[in-house]
N, C-alpha and C positions, 0 to 999 in steps of 0.2 A: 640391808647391806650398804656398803658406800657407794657415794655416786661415782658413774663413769667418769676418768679424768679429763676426756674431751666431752664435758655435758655443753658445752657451748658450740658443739657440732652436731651432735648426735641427739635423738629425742626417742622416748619411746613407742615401741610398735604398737597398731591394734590388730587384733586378732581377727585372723579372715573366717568365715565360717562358709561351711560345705551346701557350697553348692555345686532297502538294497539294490541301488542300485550299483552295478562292476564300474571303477573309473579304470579310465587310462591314463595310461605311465610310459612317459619317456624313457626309453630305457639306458642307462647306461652299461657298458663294461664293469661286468665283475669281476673279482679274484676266484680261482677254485679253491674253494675251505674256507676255514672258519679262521681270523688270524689269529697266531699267540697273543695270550694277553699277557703283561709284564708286569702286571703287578694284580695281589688279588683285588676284590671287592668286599671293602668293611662292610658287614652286616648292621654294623651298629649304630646308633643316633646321630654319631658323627658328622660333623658339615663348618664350612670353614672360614676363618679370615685370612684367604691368604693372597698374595699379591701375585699378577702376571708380572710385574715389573721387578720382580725377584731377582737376584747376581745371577744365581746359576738356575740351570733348570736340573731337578731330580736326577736324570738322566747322564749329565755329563760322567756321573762317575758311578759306575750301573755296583761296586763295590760298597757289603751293607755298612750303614753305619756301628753294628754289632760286632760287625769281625774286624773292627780296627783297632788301633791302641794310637788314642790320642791323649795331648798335654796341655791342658791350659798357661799360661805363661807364670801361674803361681807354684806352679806342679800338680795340679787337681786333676784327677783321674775318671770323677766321681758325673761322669757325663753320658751322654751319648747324643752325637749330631753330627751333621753329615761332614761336614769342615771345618775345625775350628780356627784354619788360617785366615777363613771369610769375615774373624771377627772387627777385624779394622772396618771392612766398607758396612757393616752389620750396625758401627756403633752412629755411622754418620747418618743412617736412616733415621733410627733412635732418637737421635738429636731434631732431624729436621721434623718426625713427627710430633716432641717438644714443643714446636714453635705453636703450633694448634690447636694444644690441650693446655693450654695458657693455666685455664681452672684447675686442674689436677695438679699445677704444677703450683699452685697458690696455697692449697691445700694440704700438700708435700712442706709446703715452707712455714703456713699456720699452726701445724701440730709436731713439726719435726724436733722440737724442745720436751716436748711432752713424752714422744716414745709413746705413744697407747697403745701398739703391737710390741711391746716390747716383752718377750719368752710367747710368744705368738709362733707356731710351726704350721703354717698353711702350704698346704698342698694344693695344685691348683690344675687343671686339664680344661684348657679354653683354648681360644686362637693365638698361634700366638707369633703376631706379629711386631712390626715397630709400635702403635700403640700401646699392645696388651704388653709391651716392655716397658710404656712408660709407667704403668697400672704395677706392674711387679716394682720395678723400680723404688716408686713410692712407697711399695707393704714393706721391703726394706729399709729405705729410709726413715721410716714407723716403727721402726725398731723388728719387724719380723723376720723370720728366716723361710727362706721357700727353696719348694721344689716342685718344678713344671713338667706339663706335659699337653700334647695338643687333644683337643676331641674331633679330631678331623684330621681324615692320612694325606689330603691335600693340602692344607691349611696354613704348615710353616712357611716360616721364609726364614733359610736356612742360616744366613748370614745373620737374621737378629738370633737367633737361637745360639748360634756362636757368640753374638757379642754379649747375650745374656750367660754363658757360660766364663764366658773370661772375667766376669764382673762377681765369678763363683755363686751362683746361681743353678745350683742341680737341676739340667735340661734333659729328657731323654723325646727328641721328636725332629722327624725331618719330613721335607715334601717326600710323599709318594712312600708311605708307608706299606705294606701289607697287613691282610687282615691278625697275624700271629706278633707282626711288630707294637701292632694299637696296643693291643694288650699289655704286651712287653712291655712297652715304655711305661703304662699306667702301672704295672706292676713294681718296676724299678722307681717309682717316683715315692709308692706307699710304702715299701719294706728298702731300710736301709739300716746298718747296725747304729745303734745307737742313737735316734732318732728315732722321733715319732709322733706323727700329725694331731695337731690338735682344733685345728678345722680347715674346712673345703671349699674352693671357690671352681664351682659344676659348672660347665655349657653344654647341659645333654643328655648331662645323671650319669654318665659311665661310669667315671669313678666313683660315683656316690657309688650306684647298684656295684662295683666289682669290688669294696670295701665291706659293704653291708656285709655279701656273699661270703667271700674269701677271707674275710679278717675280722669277722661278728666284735670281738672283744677290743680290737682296737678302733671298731665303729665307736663302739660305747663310751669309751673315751673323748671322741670329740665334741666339742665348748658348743659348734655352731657351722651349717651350712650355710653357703650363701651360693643359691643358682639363680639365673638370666636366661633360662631359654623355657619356651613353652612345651618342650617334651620332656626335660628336667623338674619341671613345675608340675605337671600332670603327675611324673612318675614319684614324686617327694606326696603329691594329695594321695596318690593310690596308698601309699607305705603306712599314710596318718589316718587314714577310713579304715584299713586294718590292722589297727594299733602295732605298727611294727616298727613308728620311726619313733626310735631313742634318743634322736636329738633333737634341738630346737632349728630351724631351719628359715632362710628370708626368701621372699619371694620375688626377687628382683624384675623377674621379666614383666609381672603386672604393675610393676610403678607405671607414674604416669611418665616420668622423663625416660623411663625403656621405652614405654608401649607407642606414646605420641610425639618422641623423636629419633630413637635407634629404628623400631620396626617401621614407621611412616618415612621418615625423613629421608634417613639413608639408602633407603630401597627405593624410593622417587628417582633417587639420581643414579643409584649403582645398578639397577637393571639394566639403564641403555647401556651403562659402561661395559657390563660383560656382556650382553648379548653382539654390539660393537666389535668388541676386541676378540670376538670367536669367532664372528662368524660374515661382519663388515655389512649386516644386512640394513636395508633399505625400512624405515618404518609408514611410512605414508602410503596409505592406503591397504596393509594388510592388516589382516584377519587374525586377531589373539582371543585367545581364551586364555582369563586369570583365574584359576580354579580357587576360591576363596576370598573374599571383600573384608580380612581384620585390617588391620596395620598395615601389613607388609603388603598384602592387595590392595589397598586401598592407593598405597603410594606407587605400584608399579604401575594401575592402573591410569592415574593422574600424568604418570612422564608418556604412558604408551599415549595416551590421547591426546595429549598434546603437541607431541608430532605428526599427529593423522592415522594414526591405527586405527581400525574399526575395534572396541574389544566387547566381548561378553563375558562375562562371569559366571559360575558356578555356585551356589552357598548350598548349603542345609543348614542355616541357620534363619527364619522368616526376616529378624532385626536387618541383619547384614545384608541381606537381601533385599529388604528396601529402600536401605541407604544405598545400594548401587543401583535402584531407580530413580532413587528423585535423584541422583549423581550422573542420571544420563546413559547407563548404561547397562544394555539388554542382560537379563538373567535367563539364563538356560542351561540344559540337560547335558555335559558335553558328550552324550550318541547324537544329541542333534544338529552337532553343528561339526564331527568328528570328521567329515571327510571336505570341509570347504575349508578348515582354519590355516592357518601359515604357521604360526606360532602357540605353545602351550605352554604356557607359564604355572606349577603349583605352588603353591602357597598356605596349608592347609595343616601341616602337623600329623598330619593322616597316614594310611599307608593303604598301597594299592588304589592311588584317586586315579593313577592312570595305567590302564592294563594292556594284558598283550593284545587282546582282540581290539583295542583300542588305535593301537600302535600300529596293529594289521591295517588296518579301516584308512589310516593318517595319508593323506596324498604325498606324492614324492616331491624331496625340498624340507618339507617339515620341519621344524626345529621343537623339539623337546629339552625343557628346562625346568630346572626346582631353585626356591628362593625360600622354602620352609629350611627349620634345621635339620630335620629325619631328612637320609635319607633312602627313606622305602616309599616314599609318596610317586614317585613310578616304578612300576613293576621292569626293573633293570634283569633281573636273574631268571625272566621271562624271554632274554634276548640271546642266552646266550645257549644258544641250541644250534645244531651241527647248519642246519636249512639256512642261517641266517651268517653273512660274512660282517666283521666287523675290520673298518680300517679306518685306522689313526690316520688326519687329514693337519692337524695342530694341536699343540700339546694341549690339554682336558678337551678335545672335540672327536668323535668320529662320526664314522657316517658307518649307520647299521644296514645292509644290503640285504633285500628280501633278491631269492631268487627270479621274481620277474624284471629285476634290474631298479627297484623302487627304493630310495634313498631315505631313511630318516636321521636327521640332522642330533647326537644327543648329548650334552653338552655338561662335561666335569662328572660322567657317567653316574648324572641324577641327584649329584652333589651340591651342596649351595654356590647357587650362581656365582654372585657379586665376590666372594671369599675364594672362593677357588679358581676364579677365570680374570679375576681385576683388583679393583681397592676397591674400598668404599673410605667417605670422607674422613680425615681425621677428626674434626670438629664434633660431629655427633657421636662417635666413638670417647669421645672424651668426656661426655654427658654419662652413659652407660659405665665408663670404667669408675668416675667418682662417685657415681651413688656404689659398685661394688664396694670400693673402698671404705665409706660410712657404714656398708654395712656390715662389712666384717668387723669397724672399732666399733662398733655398735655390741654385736652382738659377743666379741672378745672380751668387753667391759663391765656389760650386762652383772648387775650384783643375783647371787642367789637366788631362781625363782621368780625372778624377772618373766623370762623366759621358760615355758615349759613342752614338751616331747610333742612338738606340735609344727605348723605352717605359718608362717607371719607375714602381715604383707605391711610396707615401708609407710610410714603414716606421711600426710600433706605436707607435713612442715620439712621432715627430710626434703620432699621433691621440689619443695619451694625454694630451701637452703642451695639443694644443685644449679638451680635455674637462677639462680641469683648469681653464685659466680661466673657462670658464662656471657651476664650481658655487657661487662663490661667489654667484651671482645665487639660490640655493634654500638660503646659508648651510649647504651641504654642509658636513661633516666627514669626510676621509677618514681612515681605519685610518693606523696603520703599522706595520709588522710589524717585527717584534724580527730582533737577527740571528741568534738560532737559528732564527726561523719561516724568515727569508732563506734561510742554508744549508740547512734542511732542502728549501727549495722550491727550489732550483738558479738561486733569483733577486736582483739585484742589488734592495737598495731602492727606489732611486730608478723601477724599472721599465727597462724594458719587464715588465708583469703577464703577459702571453699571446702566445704563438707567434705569427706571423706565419700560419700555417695556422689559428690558431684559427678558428672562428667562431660572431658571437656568436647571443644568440636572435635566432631570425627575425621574432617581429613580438611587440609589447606585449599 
């Protein structure tokens, strides 16, 4: 076949291969009953990037965005979001998050003559905030045509979803979804007359799994997946061990510029910011458990201990487990430390790492939180039983009341922290959005057979390629080795630097 038309961006993939004592409790004042809840609870892998610093909150207009009839200012009908008059203050977010993805926005300008998305129909169900709009933005500007949707009923911020609609943009997604809405919108995002997707950019596999499912034949049709999150990633390996995935698919989340700067970096900093912004709590000298020591423990870990948290860990993994010993920090069972801890942090991809008898056990004050993308990694639907009063204290916060007046703190009801409760950086977000971006003209260009009904994971020179536009933002200067340093090192200048097996430090 011919080569791809951005071969001076894009490189090709290699192929991954399968591998009792009673405490006391201060009591408070309860409510009698159980309180309504206002919105249901997605069952699904859903989890979010979305901003507390949002225009409006869900709430202000309790009317759905399904029973309305809105206009974009072109006439475009072809929508669904909560406001589209939000979309002026929606676009100045957009712009400012702009200023921070500097790379992406190089990369929008490097290839924008070329069009290599150009008859490109991606469909896309991620976060979707002012970054994930500069990320859309771009597949536009690449000549593609999209239509979005969130994987996560917390996750919009309504205002860029409106400015993304005004820019004609088919959005169907707002904060504070219900669990019959999620569907909706990923349903109205795949079937529309006249259209029809020809690949996926997943955070979570919903829409993959609800395409597979619902639309087998117009699964078969698409060029090429591309998912970023590690429950999307597991669920694309299950599909290919039993020969049921039909397309080719990228494995975005195990790059090295996801793994060791979206999951490390930005969860270093965005944990204090949502647990902060929820809950104003005090870090020095309490007691966390980070249930899991990959990336995103490894980083939440590094901020809680730096402010003086005592933390322990959890692993069933032995590696990761030792890494958060010689890293200073005690590994245990969490029944064993289940009634002294202050804080529980998961991070695990799991489901059920923390139960109700767990939950039972937890001292009053507590705070329960998730930083994984599932989320079932606390047993939430374990809480909502008549015995147990739940009340809304700030928006994604309540406090669950056992009847002996025992308070537990749980926060974006088990949902991803840092996306549902606060920001997380632009910067490193803009790392994550351009390797998507390569990898959908990667895998859009791909000649015949390139690619086959299989998992790929992003080879070193892509991750080298992303890492290299960003340093210009720290006025980096990189080396370059002579060609004897070259021959001597069995290395081509230009890179790849490290094996494909390499791997790099585990955490900063």
């Amino acid at each position: 076949g011919s080569p791809s038309p951005c071969i001076s961006l894009v490189f090709s993939f290699q192929q991954i291969q399968f591998v009792e004592d009673k405490q006391e409790f201060s009591r408070f004042p309860t409510k009698t009953g159980r309180r309504s809840l206002s919105r249901s609870i997605s069952q699904s892998s859903t989890d979010s990037y979305s901003s507390a610093a949002s225009y409006t909150d869900s709430s202000d207009d309790e009317t759905s965005p399904r029973d309305k009839t809105q206009v974009n200012s072109k006439g475009g009908t072809d929508f669904c979001v909560k406001n589209i008059k939000q979309a002026e203050f929606g676009r100045r977010e957009i712009e400012i998050a702009e200023q921070d993805m500097s790379a992406l926005i190089s990369l929008r300008k490097r290839a924008q003559s070329e069009k290599p998305l150009a008859g490109a129909k991606i469909v896309g169900c991620t976060h979707i905030t002012a970054q994930t709009a500069v990320l859309i933005e771009t597949l536009v500007a690449l000549g593609a045509q999209c239509r979005w949707t969130a994987c996560n009923i917390y996750s919009t911020q309504n205002e860029v979803a409106a400015a993304l609609t005004e820019t004609g943009v088919a959005v169907f997604a707002w904060k504070g979804e219900s669990e019959d809405d999620f569907w909706w919108c990923i349903d109205r995002c795949v079937t529309t007359e006249g259209w029809q997707p020809n690949m996926i950019l997943d955070d979570g596999g919903d829409l993959t799994h609800w395409m597979y499912k619902k639309y087998p034949n117009v699964f078969k049709k698409i060029r090429g997946i591309v998912e970023e999150s590690v429950t999307g990633v597991h669920r694309l390996y299950q599909l290919s061990k039993a020969g049921k995935l039909c397309v080719p698919a990228m494995n975005v989340n195990d790059s090295v510029t996801k793994q060791k700067f979206d999951n490390l970096y930005c969860c270093r900093e965005s944990i204090l910011d949502g647990l902060k912004r929820t809950t104003d709590v005090m870090f020095g000298g309490k007691q966390v458990v980070v249930c899991g020591y990959g990336e995103v423990g490894k980083g939440c870990c590094a901020a809680l201990k730096a402010l003086g948290a005592i933390v322990y860990v959890t692993e069933i993994d032995p590696i990761c487990a030792l890494q958060a010993c010689m890293d200073g920090f005690r590994v245990v069972k969490l029944n064993e430390v289940i009634r002294l801890v202050d804080i529980i942090i998961t991070c695990t991809g799991n489901k059920n790492v923390v139960t109700r008898d767990q939950l039972d056990r937890m001292k009053n004050g507590s705070i329960v939180c998730n930083m994984g993308h599932s989320n079932t990694e606390i047993d939430v639907a374990s809480l909502r039983t008549p015995e147990l009063t739940w009340e809304r204290v700030r928006s994604q916060v309540d406090h669950v009341i056992w009847p002996d007046g025992k308070r537990v703190i749980l926060l974006a009801e088990g949902r991803l922290l840092n996306l549902s409760c606060s920001t997380v950086p632009t910067f490193v977000l803009s790392i994550t959005a351009t390797t998507q971006a390569l990898a959908l003209i990667e895998l859009y260009n791909a000649p015949e057979g390139r690619y086959k009904q299989d998992v790929y994971l992003l080879p070193k020179k892509m991750d080298e390629y992303v890492a290299s536009l960003h340093l210009a933002t720290f006025d980096a200067h990189l080396t370059e080795l002579s060609d004897e340093q070259a021959k001597y090192l069995g290395l081509n200048k230009n890179g790849p630097f490290k094996p494909n097996y390499y791997r790099y430090k585990p955490r900063s």
